[in-house]
C-alpha positions, 0 to 999 in steps of 0.5 A: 434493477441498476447495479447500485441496487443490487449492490444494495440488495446483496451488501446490504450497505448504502452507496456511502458505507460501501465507499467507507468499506473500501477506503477502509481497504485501501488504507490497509498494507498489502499482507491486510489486503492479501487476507480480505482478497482471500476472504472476497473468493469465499465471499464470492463463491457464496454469493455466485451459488445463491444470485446466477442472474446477477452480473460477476462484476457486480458480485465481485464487487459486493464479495469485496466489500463484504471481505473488507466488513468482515475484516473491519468488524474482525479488527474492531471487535476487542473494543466491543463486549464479545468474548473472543479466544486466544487465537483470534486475539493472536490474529488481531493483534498480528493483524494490527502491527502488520498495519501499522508497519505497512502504513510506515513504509507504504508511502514514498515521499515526492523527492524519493519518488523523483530520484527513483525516476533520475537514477540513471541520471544521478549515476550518471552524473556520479559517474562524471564525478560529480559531487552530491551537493553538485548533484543537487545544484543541478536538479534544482536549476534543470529540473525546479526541484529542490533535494538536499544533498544527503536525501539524495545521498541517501536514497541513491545509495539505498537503490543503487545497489543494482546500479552501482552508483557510489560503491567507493563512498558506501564502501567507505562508510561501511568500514 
């Protein structure tokens, strides 16, 4: 028996609703995550103690898309007709707002990403006065990458604070 059926056979899902189940998952922020992994140990446990023929890969595999069911049902369920109590409401609503503020920050755009990579060349042209829009003429002409000034403001000053990287400027803005 291939792997694709035993995962058919222990899900019970299709190879497409199993694909559907982790981009469910990975569409989550990490807290949701945490919760299903969690979910996937008990999962796995059960289906281990029931299938000791089967390989653990694919048993993992099967607890973790039976987590991320379990979860989905668990979210989508204020839409059905199913009577539910306070404390699950409680959770689902927790659970919603933790993807919402995940989803929010979970994605860095391409010119922060960049400037995570150059701080230490950022600092260092500070460091060598430089101004920020100089800063910015620079990585347009020597790397091809066009950032505003402020956006590089910005995000250094949010990350330099290890690094010290425009201290006399955040000072003055903070007072």
């Amino acid at each position: 028996m291939s792997d694709s059926d035993l995962l058919r056979s222990l899900t019970g899902l299709a190879g497409p609703a199993r694909d559907q189940a982790i981009a469910y998952y990975r569409g989550l922020p990490e807290p949701e995550r945490i919760k299903i992994h969690k979910d996937q140990s008990a999962a796995f446990i059960r289906l281990r103690q029931e299938n000791r023929n089967v390989p653990r890969s694919v048993l993992s595999y099967a607890a973790q898309v039976a987590a991320a069911m379990k979860h989905r049902a668990l979210m989508e369920s204020i839409s059905r007709k199913k009577a539910l109590d306070a404390d699950q409401l409680e959770a689902i609503a927790e659970a919603r707002i933790n993807t919402i503020r995940g989803r929010r920050s979970a994605r860095e755009g391409s010119n922060t990403r960049f400037l995570r990579l150059y701080l230490h060349l950022v600092d260092r042209l500070r460091n060598e006065g430089l101004s920020w829009r100089e800063i910015s003429n620079y990585i347009a002409k020597y790397h091809k990458k066009k950032i505003s000034h402020t956006h590089i403001r910005n995000v250094c000053l949010q990350l330099g604070e290890a690094l010290q990287i425009g201290q006399s400027e955040q000072l003055e803005y903070s007072e």
